[in-house]
Phi, psi and omega in degrees: 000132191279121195293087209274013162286007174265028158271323188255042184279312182312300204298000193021053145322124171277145210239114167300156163319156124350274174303357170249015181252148166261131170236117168293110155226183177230159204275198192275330195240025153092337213272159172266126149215151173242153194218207201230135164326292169314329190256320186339130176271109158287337198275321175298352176287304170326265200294024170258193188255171148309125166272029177229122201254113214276138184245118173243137175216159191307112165091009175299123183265349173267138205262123145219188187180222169218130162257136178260135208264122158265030145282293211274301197127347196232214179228149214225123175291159158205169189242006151280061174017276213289345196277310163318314182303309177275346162310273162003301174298277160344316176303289182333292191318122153301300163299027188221125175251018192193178194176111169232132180261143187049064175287322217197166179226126202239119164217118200213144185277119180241052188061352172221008188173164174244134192245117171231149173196151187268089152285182190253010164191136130236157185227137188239165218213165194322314174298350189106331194297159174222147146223150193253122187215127194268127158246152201205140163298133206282339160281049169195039168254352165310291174352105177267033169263323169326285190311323182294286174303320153332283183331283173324317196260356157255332167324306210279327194275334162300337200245000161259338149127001167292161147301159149216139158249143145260130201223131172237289202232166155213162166327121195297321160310310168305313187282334192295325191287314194269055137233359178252310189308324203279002166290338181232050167308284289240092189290343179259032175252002166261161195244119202287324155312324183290288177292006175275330188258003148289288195302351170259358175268348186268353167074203174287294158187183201199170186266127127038266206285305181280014159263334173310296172246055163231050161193050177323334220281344185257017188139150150311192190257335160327322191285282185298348169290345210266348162299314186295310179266003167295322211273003192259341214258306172311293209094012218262331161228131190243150194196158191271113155282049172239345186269141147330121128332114184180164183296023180250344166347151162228117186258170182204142156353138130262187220253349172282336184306000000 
């Protein structure tokens, strides 16, 4: 993982305080409010809007839009192809309980100018913990105005006591699998009883194909799949997404099970 505070190691840049960073985010009801790094409510950031308002026009080149998340219950922006592949991963993560986009606006003196900037996602987990996640095309992290705003934006967010990622790809299998599952997001498109009467048929584990027909009394094999990936969707069942998805797939108990 790459450190991007060795971009300002030559410049011996010096790193503002917590409380000398601005954060801008808007409340729920739409509202601006501004604070300080340090005093800032991660849990009111959560539960806030973006503070960028996404614009489509003719000849626009970037595909964005809305996702509906079954982590938050709602939908989460994104301005991007690669910004959606990571929402789509978060949603997925059992570790991840919460998911907010263009969460803040971060402005700061960095002794010789004023820098703001937006990340693009934050997310937040069971523990309490946040991480701050910039996504970038991978041919443009080389760019040293990129590297520069990284750099900054992990000092400050390291010194509020977050993660920070920069996330460009993940394995095209993995994502392609957690984009097909996310078709069965949805807990009220399954029938709770079907899966409850999955998750007691799978044993240690089993293929796919052969959990499909070791429940006649419930149904075809049409039936009982789309209950097999809510629950693959869930974590509820777990099986290696680095593989193409199919009936030789082999699934097993998860820890939510």
């Amino acid at each position: 993982m790459t450190d991007w505070s060795d971009v300002l190691i030559a410049e011996d840049a010096s790193v503002p305080s917590a409380s000398d960073v601005t954060v801008r985010y808007r409340s729920g009801t739409g509202a601006f409010v501004d604070t300080s790094l340090d005093r800032v409510s991660v849990d009111d950031v959560l539960a806030g809007l973006p503070v960028r308002e996404m614009r489509w026009f003719a000849g626009r080149q970037c595909y964005s839009g809305w996702y509906w998340s079954a982590t938050t219950g709602g939908h989460v922006v994104y301005e991007s192809r690669l910004e959606l592949a990571r929402i789509l991963l978060a949603d997925h993560d059992p570790k991840v309980v919460s998911i907010a986009a263009q969460p803040f606006w971060l402005q700061w003196f960095d002794g010789s100018r004023m820098r703001r900037h937006v990340p693009d996602l934050l997310l937040g987990r069971p523990d309490g913990s946040v991480a701050v996640v910039d996504v970038k095309a991978a041919h443009r992290l080389d760019d040293p105005k990129v590297a520069r705003q990284f750099a900054w934006t992990e000092r400050l967010v390291h010194a509020r006591g977050w993660d920070f990622e920069v996330w460009s790809s993940a394995d095209r299998v993995l994502l392609e699998n957690v984009r097909f599952l996310a078709g069965y997001r949805r807990d009220a498109m399954i029938d709770p009883d079907l899966a409850e009467a999955v998750l007691d048929a799978v044993g240690e584990s089993v293929l796919i194909a052969h959990l499909e027909r070791s429940l006649p009394e419930m149904g075809e094999a049409a039936v009982i799949r789309p209950a097999i990936l809510h629950l693959l969707w869930s974590g509820r069942l777990l099986a290696d997404l680095s593989r193409p998805l199919g009936g030789a797939t082999q699934v097993r108990l998860g820890v939510a099970a």
